[in-house]
Structures are given as structure tokens and as C-alpha cells.
C-alpha positions as CSV (number, residue, x, y, z in Angstrom):
1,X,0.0,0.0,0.0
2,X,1.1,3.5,-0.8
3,X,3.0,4.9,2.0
4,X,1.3,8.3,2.3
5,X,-1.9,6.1,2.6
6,X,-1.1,4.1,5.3
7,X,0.2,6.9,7.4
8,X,-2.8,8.3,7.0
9,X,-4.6,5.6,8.1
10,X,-2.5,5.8,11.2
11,X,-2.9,9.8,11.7
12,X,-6.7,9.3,11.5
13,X,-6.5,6.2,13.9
14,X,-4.8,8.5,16.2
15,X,-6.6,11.4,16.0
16,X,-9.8,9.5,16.7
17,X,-8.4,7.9,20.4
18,X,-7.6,11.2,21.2
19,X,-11.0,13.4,20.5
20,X,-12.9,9.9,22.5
21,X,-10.3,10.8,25.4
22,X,-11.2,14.2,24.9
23,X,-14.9,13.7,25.3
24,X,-14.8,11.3,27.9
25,X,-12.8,13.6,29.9
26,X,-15.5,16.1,29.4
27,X,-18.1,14.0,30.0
28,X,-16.8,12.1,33.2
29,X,-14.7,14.8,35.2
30,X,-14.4,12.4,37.8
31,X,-12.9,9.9,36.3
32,X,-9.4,11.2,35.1
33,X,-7.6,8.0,34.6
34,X,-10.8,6.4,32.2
35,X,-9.6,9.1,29.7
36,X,-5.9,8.1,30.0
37,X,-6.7,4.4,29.7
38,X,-8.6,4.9,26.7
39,X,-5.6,6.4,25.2
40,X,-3.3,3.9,26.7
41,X,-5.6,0.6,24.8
42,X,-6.4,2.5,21.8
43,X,-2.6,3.0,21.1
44,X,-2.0,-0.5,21.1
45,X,-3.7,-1.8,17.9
46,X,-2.0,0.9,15.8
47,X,1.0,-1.8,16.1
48,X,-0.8,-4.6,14.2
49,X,-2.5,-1.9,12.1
50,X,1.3,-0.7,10.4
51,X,2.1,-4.1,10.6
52,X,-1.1,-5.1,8.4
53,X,-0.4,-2.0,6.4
54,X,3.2,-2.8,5.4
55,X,4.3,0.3,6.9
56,X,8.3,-0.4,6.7
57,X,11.2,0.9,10.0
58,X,11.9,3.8,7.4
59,X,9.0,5.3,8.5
60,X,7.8,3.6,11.6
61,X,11.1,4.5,14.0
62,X,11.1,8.4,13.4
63,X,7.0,8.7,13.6
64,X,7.8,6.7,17.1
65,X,10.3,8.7,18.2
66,X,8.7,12.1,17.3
67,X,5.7,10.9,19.2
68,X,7.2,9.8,22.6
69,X,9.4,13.4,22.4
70,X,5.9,14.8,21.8
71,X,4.5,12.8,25.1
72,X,7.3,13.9,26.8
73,X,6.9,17.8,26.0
74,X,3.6,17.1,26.8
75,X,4.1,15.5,30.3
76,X,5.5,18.9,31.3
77,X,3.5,21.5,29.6
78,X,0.5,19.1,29.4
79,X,-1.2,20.5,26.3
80,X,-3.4,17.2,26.1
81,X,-4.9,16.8,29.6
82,X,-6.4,13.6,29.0
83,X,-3.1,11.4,28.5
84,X,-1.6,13.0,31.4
85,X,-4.3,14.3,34.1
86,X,-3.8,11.9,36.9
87,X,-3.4,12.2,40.5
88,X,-0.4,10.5,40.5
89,X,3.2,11.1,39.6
90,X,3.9,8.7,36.5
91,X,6.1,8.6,33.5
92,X,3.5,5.6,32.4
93,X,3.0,7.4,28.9
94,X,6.8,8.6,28.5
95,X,7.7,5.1,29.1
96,X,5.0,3.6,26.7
97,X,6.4,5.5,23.9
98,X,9.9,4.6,24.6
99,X,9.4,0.7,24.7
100,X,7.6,0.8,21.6
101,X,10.3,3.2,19.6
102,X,13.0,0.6,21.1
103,X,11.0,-2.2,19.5
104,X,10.7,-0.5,16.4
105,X,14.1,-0.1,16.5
106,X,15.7,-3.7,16.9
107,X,12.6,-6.0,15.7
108,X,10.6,-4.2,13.2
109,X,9.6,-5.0,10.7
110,X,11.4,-8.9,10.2
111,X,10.1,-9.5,14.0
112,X,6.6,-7.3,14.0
113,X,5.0,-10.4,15.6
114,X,6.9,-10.1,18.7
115,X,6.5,-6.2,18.4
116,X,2.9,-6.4,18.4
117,X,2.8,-9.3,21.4
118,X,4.7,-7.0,23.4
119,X,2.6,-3.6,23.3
120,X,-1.1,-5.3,22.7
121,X,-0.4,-7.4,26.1
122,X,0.3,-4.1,27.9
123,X,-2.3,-1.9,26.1
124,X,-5.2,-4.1,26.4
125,X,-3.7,-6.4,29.7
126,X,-2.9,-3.3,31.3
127,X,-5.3,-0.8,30.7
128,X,-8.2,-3.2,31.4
129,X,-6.2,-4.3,34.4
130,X,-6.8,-0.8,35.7
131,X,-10.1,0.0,34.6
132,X,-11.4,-3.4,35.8
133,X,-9.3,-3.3,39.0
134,X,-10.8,0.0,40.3
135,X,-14.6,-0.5,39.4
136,X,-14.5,-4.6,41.4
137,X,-13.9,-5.3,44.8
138,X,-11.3,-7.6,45.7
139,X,-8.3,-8.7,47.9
140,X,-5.6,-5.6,47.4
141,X,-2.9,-5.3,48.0
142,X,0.7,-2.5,47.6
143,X,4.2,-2.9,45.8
144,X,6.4,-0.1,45.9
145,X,4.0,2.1,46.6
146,X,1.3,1.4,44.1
147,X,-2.0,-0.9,45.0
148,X,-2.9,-3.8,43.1
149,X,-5.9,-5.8,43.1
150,X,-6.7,-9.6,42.6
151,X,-9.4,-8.5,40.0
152,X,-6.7,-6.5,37.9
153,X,-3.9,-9.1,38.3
154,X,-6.3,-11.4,37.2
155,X,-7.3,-9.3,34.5
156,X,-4.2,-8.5,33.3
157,X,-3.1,-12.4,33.4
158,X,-6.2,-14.0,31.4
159,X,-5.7,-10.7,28.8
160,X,-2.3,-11.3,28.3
161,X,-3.0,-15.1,27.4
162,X,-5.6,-14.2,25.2
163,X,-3.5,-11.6,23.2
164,X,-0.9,-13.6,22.7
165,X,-3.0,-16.5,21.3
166,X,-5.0,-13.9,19.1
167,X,-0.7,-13.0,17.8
168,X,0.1,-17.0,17.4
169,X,-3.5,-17.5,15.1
170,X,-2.9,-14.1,12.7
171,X,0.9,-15.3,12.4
172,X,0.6,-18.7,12.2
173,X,3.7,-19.0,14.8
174,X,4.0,-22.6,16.3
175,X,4.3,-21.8,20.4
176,X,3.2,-24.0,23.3
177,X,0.2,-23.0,24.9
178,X,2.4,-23.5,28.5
179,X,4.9,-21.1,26.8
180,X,1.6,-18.6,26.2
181,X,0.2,-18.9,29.9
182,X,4.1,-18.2,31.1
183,X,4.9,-15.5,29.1
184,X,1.0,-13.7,30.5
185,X,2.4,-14.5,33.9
186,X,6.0,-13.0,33.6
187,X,3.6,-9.9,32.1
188,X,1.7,-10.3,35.3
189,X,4.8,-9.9,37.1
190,X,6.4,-7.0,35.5
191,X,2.7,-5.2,36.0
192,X,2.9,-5.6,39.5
193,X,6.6,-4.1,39.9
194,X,5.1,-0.5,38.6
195,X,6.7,2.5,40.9
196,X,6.5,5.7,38.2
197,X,4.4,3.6,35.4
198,X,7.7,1.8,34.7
199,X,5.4,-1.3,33.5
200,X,4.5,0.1,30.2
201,X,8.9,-0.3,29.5
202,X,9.1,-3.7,31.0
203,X,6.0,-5.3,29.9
204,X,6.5,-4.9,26.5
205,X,9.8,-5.5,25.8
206,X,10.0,-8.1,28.3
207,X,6.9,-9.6,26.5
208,X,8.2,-9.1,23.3
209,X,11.8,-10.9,24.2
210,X,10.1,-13.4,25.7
211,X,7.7,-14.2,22.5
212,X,10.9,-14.0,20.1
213,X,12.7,-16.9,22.9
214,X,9.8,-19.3,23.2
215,X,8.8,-18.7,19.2
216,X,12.5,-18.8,17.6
């Protein structure tokens, strides 16, 4: 597909998670992080989406890169208040956009399987994991600071295996489904260890590592 195509494609993807952030923010004041975790899952599919589209590192790496420098200009000067409005201090969405350009960088495009295992299990495990988390009550509990929940772990395990079985059908990669339930669980893990929103770097480049050692 013409390149100028499927970068538009992207740019419109884009621009649509951010004006459903927008008016969720408006229309639930109260809810700051909904608006942020729509963001967070809606960011994920635009993986598979350039992978589907053909979209080569050429272009991919630099439109990553200009966009985490653009979440980071925005963590300080917060232009877009729904990414960052939280009551929390967190470099989640800095983080986020690092891990994916450092995937970009060493596994795209010859490796966009692994890529897209990585940052779909944390998009969708993650931001579900939070949403899900807050709105059940459960057994909680706090590392380094940060609460978890047994209804978001769980969440975040039984998305994580689901992803990555949804990755193993579309790229017809051979992986045991043992390998698929350990590689949710060291996802798990790494979600739990979150101090600063460090989880969106470790969970998908540990995921996508992980997926490249069981699958290779």
C-alpha cells in the first residue's frame, strides 16, 4: 500500500483515540484516569494496524520517536490533559512510547509479531487491568507504593493469554500453549513491579523478548 496512505490511516486512527479521550474527559470529570486508559488501549492496535499496512522501519522509527518526544513535551507542559491528568506522579505514557520506539528499532519489521505481542499485552492487559481493577472489589494489596488488586492481576493475566493467542493464530507462529500462559504470567509480574508507570517499558519489551525466545 502506498505509504502516504497508510500513514494516514494511522494519523486518522490517532486522532480519533484522542477526541474519545477528549470527550470522555469532558463527560466524566471524575474519572481522570478512564480518559488516559482509553488512550493507553487505543494506542496498542496501531501496532498490528502498520504491521497489516506494510508500513516499513523507514517510516515507523522516526513517527515513534517524534511521538514519545511529543509525550514527553507534553508531560510537562500538558497540552493534552487527557493522557496525562492523573493524581499520581507517572512517566506511564513517556515510558509507553519509549518501549515501543526501542522495539521499532531492533525488531521491526522482520520481527513485527513479537513487536505487536509486546505492546497489545500491555495496552489491552494493562489498561483493562486498571479500569477493571478500580470498578471490582477484591483482595488488594501494595508494591512499591502502588495498590494492586486480585481483579486486575487477574485481568491483566487471562488478557495477556488471550492476546498472545490472538498473535500466534494471525501469524501462524508454532508456540506451546504452557509457553503462552508463562509468558502472560512474567507480564503479570512485571505489571505488578510499577513504581512511576515503569510497567509500560518492562512489559512490553519483556513480552516481546520473551515471545521471540519461546517462538524462535
Amino acid at each position: 500500500m502506498n505509504d502516504i496512505i497508510s500513514i494516514s490511516i494511522i494519523i486518522i486512527w490517532i486522532i480519533i483515540i484522542l477526541i474519545a479521550a477528549a470527550i470522555c474527559r469532558k463527560g466524566f470529570p471524575a474519572q481522570k484516569e478512564l480518559s488516559r486508559k482509553i488512550v493507553h488501549i487505543g494506542t496498542g492496535p496501531i501496532i498490528p494496524l502498520a504491521w497489516a499496512l506494510g508500513i516499513s522501519e523507514k517510516l515507523a522509527i522516526p513517527a515513534a520517536g517524534l511521538i514519545t518526544i511529543a509525550l514527553l513535551i507534553n508531560h510537562r507542559l500538558r497540552f493534552i490533559r487527557a493522557i496525562e491528568d492523573v493524581n499520581r506522579q507517572s512517566y506511564g505514557t513517556i515510558a509507553y512510547g519509549f518501549s515501543i520506539t526501542f522495539l521499532l528499532i531492533f525488531l521491526w519489521p522482520n520481527n513485527a509479531d513479537a513487536v505487536s505481542a509486546g505492546v497489545l499485552v500491555m495496552s489491552f492487559g494493562d489498561g483493562l487491568a486498571g479500569l477493571i481493577g478500580r470498578q471490582v472489589i477484591s483482595t488488594n494489596w501494595i508494591v512499591f507504593g502502588q495498590k494492586k488488586s486480585l481483579a486486575g492481576t487477574l485481568t491483566m493475566a487471562i488478557t495477556g493469554v488471550v492476546i498472545l493467542l490472538l498473535i500466534t493464530f494471525i501469524s501462524g507462529v508454532t508456540i506451546h500453549p504452557l509457553l503462552v500462559v508463562a509468558i502472560a504470567s512474567l507480564a503479570t509480574i512485571l505489571e505488578q513491579i510499577s513504581p512511576w508507570g515503569i510497567d509500560n517499558l518492562t512489559v512490553p519489551i519483556g513480552v516481546a523478548y520473551a515471545w521471540l525466545w519461546c517462538t524462535r
